[in-house]
C-alpha positions in Angstrom: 0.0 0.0 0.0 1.1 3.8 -0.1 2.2 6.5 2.4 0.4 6.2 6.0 -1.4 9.5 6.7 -0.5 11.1 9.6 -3.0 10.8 12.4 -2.8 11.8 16.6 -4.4 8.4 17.2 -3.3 4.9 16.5 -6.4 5.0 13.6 -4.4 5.7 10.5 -4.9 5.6 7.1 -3.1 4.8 3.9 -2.8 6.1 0.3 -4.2 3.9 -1.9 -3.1 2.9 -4.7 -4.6 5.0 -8.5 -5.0 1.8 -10.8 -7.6 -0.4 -10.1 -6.3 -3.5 -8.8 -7.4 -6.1 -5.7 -4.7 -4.0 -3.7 -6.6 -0.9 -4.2 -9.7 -2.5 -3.4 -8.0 -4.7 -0.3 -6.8 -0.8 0.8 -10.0 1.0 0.2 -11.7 -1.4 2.6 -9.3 -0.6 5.2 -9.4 3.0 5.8 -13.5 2.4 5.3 -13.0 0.4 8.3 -10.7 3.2 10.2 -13.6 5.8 9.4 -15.9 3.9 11.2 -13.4 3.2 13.6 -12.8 6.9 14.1 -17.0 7.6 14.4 -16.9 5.0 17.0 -14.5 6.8 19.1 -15.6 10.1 18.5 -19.2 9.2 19.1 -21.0 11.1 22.2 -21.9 8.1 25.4 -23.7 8.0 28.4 -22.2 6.8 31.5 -25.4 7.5 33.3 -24.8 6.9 37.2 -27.0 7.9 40.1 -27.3 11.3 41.8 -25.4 11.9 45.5 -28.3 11.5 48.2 -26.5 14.5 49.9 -26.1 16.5 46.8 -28.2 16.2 44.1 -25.8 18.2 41.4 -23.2 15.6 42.3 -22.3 11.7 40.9 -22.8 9.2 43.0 -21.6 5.5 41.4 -23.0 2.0 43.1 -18.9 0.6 42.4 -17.8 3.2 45.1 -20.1 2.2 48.0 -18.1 0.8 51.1 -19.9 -1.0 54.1 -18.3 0.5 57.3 -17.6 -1.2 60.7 -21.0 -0.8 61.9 -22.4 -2.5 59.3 -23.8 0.6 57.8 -23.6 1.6 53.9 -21.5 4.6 52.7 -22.1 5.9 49.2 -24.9 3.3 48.4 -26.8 6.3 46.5 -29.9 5.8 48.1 -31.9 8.6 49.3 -33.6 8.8 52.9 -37.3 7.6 51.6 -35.4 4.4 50.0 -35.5 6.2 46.5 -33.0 6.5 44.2 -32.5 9.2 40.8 -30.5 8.3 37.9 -28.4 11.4 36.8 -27.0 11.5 33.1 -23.4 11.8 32.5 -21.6 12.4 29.2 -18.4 10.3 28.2 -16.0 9.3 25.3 -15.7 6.2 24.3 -12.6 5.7 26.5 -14.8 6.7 29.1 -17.6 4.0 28.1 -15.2 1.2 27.9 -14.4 1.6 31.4 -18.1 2.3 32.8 -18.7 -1.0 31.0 -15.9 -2.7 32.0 -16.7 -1.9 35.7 -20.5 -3.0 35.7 -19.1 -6.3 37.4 -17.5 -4.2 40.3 -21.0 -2.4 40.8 -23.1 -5.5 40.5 -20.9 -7.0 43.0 -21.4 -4.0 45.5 -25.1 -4.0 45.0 -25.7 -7.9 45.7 -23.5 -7.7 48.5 -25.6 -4.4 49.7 -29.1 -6.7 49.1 -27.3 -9.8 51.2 -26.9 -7.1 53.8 -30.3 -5.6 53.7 -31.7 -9.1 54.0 -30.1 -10.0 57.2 -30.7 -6.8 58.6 -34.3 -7.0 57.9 -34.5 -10.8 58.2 -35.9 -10.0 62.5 -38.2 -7.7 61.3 -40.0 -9.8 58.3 -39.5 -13.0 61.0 -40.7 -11.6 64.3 -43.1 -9.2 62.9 -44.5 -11.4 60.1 -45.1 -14.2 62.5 -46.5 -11.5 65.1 -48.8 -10.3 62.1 -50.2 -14.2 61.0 -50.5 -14.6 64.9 -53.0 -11.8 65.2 -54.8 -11.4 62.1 -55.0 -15.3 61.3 -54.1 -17.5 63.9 -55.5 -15.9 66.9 -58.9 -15.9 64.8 -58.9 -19.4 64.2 -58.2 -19.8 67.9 -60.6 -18.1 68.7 -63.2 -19.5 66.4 -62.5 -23.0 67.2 -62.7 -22.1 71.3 -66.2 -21.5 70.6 -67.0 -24.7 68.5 -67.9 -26.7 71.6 -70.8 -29.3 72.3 -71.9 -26.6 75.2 -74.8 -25.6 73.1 -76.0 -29.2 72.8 -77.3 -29.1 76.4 -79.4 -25.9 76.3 -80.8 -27.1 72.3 -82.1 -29.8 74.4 -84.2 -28.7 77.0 -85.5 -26.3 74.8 -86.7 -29.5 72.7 -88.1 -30.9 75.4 -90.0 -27.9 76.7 -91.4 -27.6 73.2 -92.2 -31.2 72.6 -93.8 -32.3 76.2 -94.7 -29.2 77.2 -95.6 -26.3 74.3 -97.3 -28.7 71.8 -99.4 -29.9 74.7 -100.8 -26.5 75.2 -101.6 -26.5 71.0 -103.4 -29.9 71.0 -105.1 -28.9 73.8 -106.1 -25.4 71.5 -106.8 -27.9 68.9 -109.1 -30.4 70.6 -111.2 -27.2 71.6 -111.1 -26.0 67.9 -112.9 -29.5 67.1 -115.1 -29.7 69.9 -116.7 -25.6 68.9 -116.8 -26.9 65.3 -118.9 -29.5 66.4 -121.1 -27.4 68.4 -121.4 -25.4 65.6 -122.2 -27.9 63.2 -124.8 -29.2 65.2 -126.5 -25.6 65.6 -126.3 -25.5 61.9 -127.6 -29.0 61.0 -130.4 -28.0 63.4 -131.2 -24.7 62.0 -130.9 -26.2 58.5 -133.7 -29.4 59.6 -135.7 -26.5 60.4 -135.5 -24.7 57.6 -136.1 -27.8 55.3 -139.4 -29.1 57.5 -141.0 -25.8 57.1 -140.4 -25.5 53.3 -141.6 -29.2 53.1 -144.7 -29.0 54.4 -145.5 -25.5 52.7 -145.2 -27.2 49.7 -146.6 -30.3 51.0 -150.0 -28.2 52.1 -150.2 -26.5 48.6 -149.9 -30.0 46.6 -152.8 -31.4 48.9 -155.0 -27.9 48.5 -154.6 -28.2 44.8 -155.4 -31.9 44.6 -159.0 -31.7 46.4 -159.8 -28.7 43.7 -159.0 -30.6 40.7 -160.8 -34.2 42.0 -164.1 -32.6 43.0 -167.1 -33.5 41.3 -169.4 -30.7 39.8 -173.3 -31.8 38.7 -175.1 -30.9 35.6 -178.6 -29.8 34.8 -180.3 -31.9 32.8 -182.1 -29.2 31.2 -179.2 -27.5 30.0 -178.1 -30.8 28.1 -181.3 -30.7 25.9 -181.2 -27.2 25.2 -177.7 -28.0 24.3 -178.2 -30.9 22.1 
């Protein structure tokens, strides 16, 4: 190939060759490859980290939080309410490679930070959970299940009794009364009726026999007023 072109960086080209040959093309495809090379590293990144809990126009990155004698966190980014807010950050690419190249060390930190948190908070989710299910489960069933006893059984009974031997008697007695006015009443009736009948009867009775005599009687005829007749 040709002359390298001077270049600050490491990302030099060459002159190619003018005739049209495979070197040319072989050469052309390498300084293509050096553009892109160049737009990569000159390309605008994010490096986005968190925003310092104590100042909120600061960085604050998860790879730098330390746990201290006392077992508490320093630099763990989070806020007093157990928030935290992602604040961009601009980088070059050299700056990318090693925000990427540290995510392991931050990952590390913040799985170590949530084995922490669970063993801090492991005597409060026990004792209070169990405390919790005690009362507002538990100590319900107890209590239901104290009150599932046979002592009802004994009361239900004598109130069976007293309504089987002693508060039905009282309504067959109502009941045998009931029969015995419906037969009085019946009877009044029948005997009202039995009058009623053995007057109509013998009104028409008295008519029939009235009418009977009238039509059977016997009438005699002049004899002089059958030859006039005839």
């Amino acid at each position: 190939f040709g002359p390298i072109v001077p270049e600050s960086t490491c990302a030099k080209q060459v002159v190619c060759p003018v005739a049209i040959s495979a070197a040319r093309t072989a050469c052309e495809a390498g300084n293509a490859y050096i553009d892109i090379k160049r737009q990569v590293w000159g390309a605008a990144y994010r490096c986005d980290v968190f925003a310092d809990p104590t100042d909120p126009s600061a960085f604050c990155d998860p790879k730098d939080m330390v746990q201290e004698a006392g077992g508490t966190w320093r630099n763990d980014c989070i806020k007093t309410d157990g928030t935290m807010s992602v604040k961009a950050r601009a980088c070059t690419f050299t700056d990318f490679a090693a925000y990427v190249k540290e995510h392991d060390v931050r990952l590390e930190k913040i799985m170590q930070r949530l084995d922490a948190a669970v063993q801090e908070a492991l005597d409060d989710i026990v004792d209070g959970l169990q405390a919790l299910v005690q009362k507002q489960v538990l100590g319900d069933i107890d209590n239901m299940t104290a009150g599932v006893t046979c002592g009802f059984l004994p009361e239900a009974y004598r109130a069976s009794i007293d309504a089987i031997c002693f508060q039905s008697l009282i309504g067959f007695r109502r009941l045998a009364n009931s029969y015995v006015s419906c037969a009085i009443i019946t009877i009044l009736l029948m005997v009202l009726m039995y009058g009623t009948w053995r007057w109509q009867i013998d009104n028409v009775n008295e008519w029939d026999h009235a009418h009977l005599v009238t039509m059977t009687q016997v009438v005699p005829v002049d004899p002089s007023e059958t030859a006039e007749t005839a």
